[in-house]
C-alpha positions as CSV (number, residue, x, y, z in Angstrom):
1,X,0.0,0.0,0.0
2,X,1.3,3.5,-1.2
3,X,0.2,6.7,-1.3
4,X,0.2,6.7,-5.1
5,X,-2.4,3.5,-5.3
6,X,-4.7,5.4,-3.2
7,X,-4.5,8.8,-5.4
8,X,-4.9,6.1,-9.2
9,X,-7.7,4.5,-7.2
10,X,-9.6,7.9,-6.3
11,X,-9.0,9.5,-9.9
12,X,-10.8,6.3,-11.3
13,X,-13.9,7.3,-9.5
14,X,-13.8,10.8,-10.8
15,X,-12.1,12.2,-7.5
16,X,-11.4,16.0,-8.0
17,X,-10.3,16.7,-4.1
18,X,-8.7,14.2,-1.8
19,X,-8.3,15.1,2.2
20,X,-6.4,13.0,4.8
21,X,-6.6,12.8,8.5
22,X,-4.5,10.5,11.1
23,X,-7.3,8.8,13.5
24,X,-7.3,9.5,17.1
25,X,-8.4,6.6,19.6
26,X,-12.1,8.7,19.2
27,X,-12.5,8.5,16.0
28,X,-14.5,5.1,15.3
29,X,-18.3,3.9,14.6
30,X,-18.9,4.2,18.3
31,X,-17.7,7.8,18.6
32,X,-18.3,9.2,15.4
33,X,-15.0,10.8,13.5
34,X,-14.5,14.2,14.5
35,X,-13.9,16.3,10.7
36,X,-14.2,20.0,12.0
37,X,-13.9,22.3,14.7
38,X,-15.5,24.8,12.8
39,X,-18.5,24.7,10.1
40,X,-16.3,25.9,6.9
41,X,-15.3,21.9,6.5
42,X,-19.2,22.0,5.1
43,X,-17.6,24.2,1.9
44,X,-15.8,21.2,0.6
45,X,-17.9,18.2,1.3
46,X,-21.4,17.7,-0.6
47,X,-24.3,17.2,1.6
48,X,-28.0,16.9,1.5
49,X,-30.4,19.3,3.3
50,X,-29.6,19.9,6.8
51,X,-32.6,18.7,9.0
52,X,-32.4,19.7,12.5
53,X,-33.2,16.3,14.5
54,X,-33.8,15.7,18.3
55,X,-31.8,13.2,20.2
56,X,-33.1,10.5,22.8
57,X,-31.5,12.9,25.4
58,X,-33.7,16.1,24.2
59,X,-31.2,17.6,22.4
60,X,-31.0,19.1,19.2
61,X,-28.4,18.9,16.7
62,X,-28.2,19.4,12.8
63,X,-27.7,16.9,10.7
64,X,-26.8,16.2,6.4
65,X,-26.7,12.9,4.6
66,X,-23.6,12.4,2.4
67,X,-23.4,10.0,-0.5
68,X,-20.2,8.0,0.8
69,X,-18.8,5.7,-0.5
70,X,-16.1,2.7,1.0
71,X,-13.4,2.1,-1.5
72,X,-11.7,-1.2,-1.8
73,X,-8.8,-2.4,-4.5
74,X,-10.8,-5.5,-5.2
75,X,-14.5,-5.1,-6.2
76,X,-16.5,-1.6,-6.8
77,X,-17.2,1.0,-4.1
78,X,-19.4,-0.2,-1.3
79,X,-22.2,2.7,-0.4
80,X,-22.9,3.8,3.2
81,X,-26.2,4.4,3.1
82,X,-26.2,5.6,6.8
83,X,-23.7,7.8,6.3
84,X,-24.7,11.8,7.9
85,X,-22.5,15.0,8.9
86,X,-23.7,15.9,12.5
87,X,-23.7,19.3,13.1
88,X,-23.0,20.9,16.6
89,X,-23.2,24.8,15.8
90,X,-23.2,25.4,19.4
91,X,-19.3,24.4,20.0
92,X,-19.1,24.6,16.9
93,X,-18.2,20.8,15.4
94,X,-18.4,18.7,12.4
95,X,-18.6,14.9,13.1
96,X,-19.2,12.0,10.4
97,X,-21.4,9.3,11.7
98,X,-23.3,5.7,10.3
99,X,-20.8,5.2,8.2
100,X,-20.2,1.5,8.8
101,X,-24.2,1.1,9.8
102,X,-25.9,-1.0,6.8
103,X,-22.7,-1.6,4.4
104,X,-21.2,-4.8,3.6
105,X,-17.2,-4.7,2.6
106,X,-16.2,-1.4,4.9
107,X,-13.3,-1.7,7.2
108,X,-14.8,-2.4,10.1
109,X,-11.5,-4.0,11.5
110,X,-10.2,-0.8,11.0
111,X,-13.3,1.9,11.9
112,X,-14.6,-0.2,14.9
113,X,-11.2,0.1,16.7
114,X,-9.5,2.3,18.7
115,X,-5.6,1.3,17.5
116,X,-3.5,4.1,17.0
117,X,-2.0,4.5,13.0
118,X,-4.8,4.8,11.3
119,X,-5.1,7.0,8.2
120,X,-8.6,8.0,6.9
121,X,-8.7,9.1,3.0
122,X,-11.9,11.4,2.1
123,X,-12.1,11.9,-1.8
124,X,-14.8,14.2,-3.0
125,X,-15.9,13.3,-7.0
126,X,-17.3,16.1,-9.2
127,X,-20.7,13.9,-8.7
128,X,-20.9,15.0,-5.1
129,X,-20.4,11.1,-4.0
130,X,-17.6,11.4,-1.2
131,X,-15.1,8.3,-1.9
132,X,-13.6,7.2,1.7
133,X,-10.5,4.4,2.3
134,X,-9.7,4.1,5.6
135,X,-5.5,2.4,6.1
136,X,-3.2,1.3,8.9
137,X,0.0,1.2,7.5
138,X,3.1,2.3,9.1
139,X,5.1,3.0,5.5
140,X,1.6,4.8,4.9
141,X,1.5,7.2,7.5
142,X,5.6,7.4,7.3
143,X,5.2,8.7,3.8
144,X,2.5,11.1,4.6
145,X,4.2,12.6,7.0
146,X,7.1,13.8,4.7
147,X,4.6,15.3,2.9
148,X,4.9,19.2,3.8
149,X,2.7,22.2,2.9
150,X,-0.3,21.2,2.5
151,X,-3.4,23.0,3.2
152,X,-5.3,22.3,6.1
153,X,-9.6,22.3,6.6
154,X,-10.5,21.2,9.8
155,X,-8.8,18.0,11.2
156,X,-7.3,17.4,7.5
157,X,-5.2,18.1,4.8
158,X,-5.5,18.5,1.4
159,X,-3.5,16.0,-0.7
160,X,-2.6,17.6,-5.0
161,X,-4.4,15.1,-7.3
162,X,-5.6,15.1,-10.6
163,X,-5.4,18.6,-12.4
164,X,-5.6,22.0,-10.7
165,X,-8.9,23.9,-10.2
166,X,-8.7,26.6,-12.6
167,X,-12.1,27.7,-12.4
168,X,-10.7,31.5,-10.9
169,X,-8.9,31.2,-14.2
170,X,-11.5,31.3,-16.1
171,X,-14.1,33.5,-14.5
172,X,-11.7,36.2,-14.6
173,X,-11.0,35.5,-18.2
174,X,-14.7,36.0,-19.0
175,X,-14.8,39.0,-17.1
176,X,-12.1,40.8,-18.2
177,X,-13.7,40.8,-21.7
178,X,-17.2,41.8,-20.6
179,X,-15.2,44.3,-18.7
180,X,-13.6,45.2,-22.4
181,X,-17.0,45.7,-24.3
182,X,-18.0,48.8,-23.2
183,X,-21.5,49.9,-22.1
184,X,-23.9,46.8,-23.0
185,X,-27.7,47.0,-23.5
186,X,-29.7,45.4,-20.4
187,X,-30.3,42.0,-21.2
188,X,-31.4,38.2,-19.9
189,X,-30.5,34.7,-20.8
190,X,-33.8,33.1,-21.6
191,X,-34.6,29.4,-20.3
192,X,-34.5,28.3,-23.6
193,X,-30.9,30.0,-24.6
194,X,-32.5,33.1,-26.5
195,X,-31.3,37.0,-25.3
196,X,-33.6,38.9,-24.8
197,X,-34.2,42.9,-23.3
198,X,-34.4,42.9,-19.8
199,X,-37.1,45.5,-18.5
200,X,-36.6,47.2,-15.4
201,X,-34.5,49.3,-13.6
202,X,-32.3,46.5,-11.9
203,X,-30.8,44.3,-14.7
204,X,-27.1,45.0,-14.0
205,X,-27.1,41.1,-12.7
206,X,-29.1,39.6,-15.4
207,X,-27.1,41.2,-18.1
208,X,-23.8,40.7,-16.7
209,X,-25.5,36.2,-15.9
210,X,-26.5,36.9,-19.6
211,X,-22.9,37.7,-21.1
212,X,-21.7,34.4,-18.7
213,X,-24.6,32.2,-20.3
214,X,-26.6,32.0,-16.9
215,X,-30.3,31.8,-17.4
216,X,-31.8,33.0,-14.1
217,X,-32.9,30.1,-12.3
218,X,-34.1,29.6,-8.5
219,X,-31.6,26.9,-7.8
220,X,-29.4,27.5,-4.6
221,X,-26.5,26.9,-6.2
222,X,-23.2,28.4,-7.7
223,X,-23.6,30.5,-10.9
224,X,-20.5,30.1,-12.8
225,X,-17.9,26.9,-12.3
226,X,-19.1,26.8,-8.4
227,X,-18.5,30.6,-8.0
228,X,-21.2,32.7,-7.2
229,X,-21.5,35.9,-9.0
230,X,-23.1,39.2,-7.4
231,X,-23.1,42.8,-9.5
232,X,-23.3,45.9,-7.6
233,X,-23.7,49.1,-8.8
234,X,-20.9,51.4,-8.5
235,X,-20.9,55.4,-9.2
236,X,-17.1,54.9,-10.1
237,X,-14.9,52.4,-10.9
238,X,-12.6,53.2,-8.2
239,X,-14.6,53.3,-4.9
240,X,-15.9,49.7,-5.1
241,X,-16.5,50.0,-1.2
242,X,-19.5,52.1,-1.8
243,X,-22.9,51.5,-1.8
244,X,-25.1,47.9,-0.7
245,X,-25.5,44.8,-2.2
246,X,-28.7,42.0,-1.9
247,X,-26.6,39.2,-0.8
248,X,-29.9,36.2,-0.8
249,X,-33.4,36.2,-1.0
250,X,-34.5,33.4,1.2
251,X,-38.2,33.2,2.3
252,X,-39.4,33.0,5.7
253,X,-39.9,29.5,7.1
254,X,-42.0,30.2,10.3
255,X,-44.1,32.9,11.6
256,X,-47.3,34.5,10.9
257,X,-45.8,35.2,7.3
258,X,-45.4,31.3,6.8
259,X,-48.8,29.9,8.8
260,X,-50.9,33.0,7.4
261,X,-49.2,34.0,4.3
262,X,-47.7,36.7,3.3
263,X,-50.8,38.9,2.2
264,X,-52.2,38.4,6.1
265,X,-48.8,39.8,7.6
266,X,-48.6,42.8,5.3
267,X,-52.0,43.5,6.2
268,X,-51.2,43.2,10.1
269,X,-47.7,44.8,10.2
270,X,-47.5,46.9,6.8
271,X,-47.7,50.5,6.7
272,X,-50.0,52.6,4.4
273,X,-48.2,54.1,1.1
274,X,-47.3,57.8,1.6
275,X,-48.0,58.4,-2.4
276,X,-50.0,55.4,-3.7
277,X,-53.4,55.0,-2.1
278,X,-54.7,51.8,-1.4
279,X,-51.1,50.0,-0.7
280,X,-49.8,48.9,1.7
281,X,-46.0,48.5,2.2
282,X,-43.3,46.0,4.6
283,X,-40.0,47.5,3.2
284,X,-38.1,49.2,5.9
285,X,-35.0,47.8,6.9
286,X,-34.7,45.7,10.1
287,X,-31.2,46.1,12.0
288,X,-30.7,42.9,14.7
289,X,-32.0,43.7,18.2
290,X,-33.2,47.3,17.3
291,X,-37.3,47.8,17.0
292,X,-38.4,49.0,13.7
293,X,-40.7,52.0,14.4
294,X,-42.9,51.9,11.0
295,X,-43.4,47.9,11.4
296,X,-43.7,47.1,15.3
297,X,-40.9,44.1,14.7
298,X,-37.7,43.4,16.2
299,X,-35.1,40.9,14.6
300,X,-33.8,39.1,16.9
301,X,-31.3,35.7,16.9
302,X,-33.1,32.9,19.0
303,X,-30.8,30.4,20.3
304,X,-27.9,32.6,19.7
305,X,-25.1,33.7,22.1
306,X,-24.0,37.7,21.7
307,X,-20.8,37.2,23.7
308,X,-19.7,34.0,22.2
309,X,-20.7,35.1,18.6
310,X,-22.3,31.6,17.6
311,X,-25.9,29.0,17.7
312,X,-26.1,27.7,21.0
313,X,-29.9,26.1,20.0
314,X,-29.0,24.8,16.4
315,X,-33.2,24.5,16.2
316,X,-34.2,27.7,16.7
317,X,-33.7,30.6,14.0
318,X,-33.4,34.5,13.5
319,X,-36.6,36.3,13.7
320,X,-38.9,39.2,13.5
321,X,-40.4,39.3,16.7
322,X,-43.6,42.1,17.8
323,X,-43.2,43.5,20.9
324,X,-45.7,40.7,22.5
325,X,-42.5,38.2,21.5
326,X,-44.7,36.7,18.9
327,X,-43.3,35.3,16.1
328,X,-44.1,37.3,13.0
329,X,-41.7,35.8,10.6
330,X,-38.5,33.2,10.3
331,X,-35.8,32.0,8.7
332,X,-34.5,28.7,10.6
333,X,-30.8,27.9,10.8
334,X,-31.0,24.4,9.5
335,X,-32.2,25.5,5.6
336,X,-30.0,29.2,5.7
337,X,-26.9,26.6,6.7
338,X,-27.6,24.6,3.6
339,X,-28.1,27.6,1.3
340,X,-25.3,29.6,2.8
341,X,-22.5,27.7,2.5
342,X,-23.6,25.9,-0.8
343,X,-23.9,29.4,-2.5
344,X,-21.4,31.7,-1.0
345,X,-18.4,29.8,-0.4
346,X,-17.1,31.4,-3.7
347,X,-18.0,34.9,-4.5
348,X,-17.3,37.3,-7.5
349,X,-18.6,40.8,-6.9
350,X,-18.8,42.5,-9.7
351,X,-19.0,46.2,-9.8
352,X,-21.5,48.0,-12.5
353,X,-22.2,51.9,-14.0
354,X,-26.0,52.5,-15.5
355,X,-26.7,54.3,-18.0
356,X,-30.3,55.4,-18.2
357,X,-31.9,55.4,-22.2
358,X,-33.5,53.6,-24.4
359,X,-32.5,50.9,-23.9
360,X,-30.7,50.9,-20.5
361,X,-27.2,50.0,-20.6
362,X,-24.6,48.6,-18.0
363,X,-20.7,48.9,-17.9
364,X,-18.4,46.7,-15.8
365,X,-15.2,47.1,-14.2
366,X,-11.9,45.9,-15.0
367,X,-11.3,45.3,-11.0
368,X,-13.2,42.6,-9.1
369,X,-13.1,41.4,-5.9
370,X,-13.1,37.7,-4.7
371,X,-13.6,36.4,-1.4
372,X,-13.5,33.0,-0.5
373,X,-13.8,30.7,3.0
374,X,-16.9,31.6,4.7
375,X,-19.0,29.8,7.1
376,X,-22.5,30.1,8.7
377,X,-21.3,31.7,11.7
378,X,-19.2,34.5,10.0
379,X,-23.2,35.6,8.5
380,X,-24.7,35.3,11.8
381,X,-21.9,37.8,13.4
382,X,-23.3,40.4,11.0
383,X,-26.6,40.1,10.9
384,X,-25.7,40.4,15.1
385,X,-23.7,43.4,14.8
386,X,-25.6,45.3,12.2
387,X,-23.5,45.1,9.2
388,X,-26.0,42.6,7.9
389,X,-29.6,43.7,7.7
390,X,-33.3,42.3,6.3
391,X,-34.7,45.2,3.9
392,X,-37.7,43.2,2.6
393,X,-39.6,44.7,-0.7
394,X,-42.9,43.3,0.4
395,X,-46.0,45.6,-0.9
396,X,-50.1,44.7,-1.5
397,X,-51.8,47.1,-3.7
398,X,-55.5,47.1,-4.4
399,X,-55.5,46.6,-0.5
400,X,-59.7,47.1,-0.4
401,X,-60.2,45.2,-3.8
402,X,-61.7,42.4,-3.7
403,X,-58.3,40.6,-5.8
404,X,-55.0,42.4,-4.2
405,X,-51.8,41.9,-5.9
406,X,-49.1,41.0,-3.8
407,X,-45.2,41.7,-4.9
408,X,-43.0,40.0,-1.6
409,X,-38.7,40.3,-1.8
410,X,-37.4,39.2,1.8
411,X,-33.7,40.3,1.0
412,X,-30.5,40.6,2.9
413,X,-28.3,43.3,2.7
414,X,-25.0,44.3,3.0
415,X,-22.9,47.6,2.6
416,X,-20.1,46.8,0.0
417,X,-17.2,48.1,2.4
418,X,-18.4,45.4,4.7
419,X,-18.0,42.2,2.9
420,X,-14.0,41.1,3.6
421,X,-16.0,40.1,7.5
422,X,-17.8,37.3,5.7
423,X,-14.4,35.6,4.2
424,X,-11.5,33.6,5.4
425,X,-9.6,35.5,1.8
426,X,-11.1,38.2,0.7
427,X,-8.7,40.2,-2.3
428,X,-9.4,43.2,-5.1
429,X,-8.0,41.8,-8.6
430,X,-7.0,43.7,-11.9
431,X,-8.4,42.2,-14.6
């Protein structure tokens, strides 16, 4: 057994990131394998929806199935249908657990025990299947240990296989030449691959998806090559630090606004229209623990320690609460989790001019900036401390007719010179 067979053996399965970590004397089927002491391992290993789940004992923790897989030299991959991340916010931790539960041919001599030597190989496939080999080999671990350099997530490192990601490459290839066309007209990527005109006064993003070949879509995931790309509007290309930017758009997932709908809780907390009669508007901005004077509401972070700056009930959620404490709308940690770190853990922000005509055109800017390594808990230490806020859109017209139209937006928001706080890297680039 050598290092080499492991890496030929991953590649065959389509392996595109490999991660190593020695075993301690906890890491088995009994006491789960300990991955993380923070939630950012979550950027590099695919996951289902995180449930939150409550434990014989009355706990609650969150928890992800993975699609793993037990590798063996002799016969195909074995699944582990059991296999789930288990989340523990509140520390925070990362464990892997069930991963021997159900699955004939995994190395149960070697996962069930509590020896010391053991090496544990996680490769991650472009699929999203997760390819493990677990190893106890002293020429093994003696030639992993001359390895030096290598990048560390959590409790492992990163082992070079296969080709390099050049995804950054690329992006920034793309955008340097939509950055060298000039003003372009506002524009959208149809469903079916057509361009056509984009109407409105916020198209900056859809033209620039457009140029990329992104057709708006309301999957939460990466735009372009797993980066995500936002566009903010800039008054000049050298102050890129000015101005907001709609981070996500998630809708509530509790409350009055989930269990009544969102007509009944404009109707109850809205404000009439100063120039429009008959509508009625939710679309002031809500700052964490600060009342909101036109609405009544509060947000506030349930389950969340201040001091410690992290989920210390990884059930509960953040929340617009009237001043009763009743619930008027929420977003629960478990789904934001999922979207957050699937979304955001590579970001291209874009900056864009607007030209007002017929037809509206945008401009982009030669200098980007990219940030990269984030994690749940860095976006709830700014919704906490203000530099993250919710400035819904939310409006009912037609209010007293018998058929209302109602336009909702539940958006987060950010001020541009505030973004390097929600990245590990966060760097300007010259394109």
């Amino acid at each position: 057994m050598n290092l080499k067979t492991i890496e030929r053996a991953m590649l065959a399965q389509g392996v595109i990131k490999l991660l190593f970590k020695y075993l301690s004397p906890n890491d088995n089927s009994k006491n789960q394998i300990y991955l993380a002491g923070s939630l950012d391992i979550l950027n590099i290993l695919p996951m289902g929806e995180v449930r939150s789940v409550s434990t014989p004992k009355g706990k609650h923790i969150l928890s992800a199935a993975v699609d793993l897989h037990w590798l063996r030299f002799e016969g195909d991959p074995v699944p582990a249908p059991h296999a789930q991340l288990i989340l523990y916010p509140q520390y925070p931790e990362v464990r892997l657990s069930g991963f021997l539960r159900g699955t004939k041919g995994a190395p149960n001599e070697i996962m069930a025990t509590r020896d010391e030597g053991r090496v544990l190989f996680l490769g991650v496939a472009s699929s999203g299947q997760i390819f493990a080999h677990a190893a106890k080999d002293a020429a093994l671990v003696a030639e992993l240990a001359r390895l030096a350099d290598l990048e560390e997530t959590g409790a492992f490192r990163h082992l070079p296989i296969g080709t390099a990601d050049t995804s950054r490459y690329r992006l920034l290839e793309r955008l340097a030449a939509i950055a060298s066309s000039g003003w372009l007209p506002a524009q959208r990527l149809q469903t079916d691959g057509r361009i056509g005109p984009c109407l409105g006064t916020n198209c900056g993003g859809y033209t620039l998806e457009a140029e990329l070949g992104i057709a708006p879509n309301g999957r939460s995931e990466p735009d372009f090559e797993g980066w995500e790309l936002k566009s903010h509007a800039v008054t000049r290309f050298d102050r890129l630090g000015v101005g907001q930017l709609t981070l996500m758009t998630p809708e509530p997932t509790g409350g009055i606004y989930k269990l009544g709908g969102a007509a009944s809780f404009v109707r109850r907390f809205g404000y009439a229209d100063q120039s429009t009669e008959d509508r009625l508007n939710f679309s002031s901005p809500h700052y964490a623990w600060t009342r909101n004077d036109l609405t009544g509401l509060t947000l506030n972070l349930l389950g969340y320690d201040r001091e410690k700056g992290r989920i210390v009930d990884p059930h509960a959620s953040f929340a617009l609460l009237n001043d009763e404490g009743e619930i008027a709308a929420e977003w629960h940690y478990a789904g934001l989790l999922t979207h957050w770190n699937r979304k955001h853990d590579k970001a291209a922000y874009v900056p864009s001019l607007c030209q007002r005509g017929d037809p509206v055109q945008y401009r982009y800017g030669d200098r980007v900036r990219l940030g990269t390594g984030t994690d749940f808990d860095r976006f709830l230490l700014a919704i906490s401390t203000g530099a993250i806020w919710y400035d819904p859109g939310i409006k009912l017209e037609g209010v007293s007719t018998p058929n209302p139209r109602l336009k909702r937006r539940s958006q987060f928001r950010i001020r541009s010179a505030n973004l390097a706080r929600l990245y590990a890297r966060f760097e300007e680039v010259d394109l």
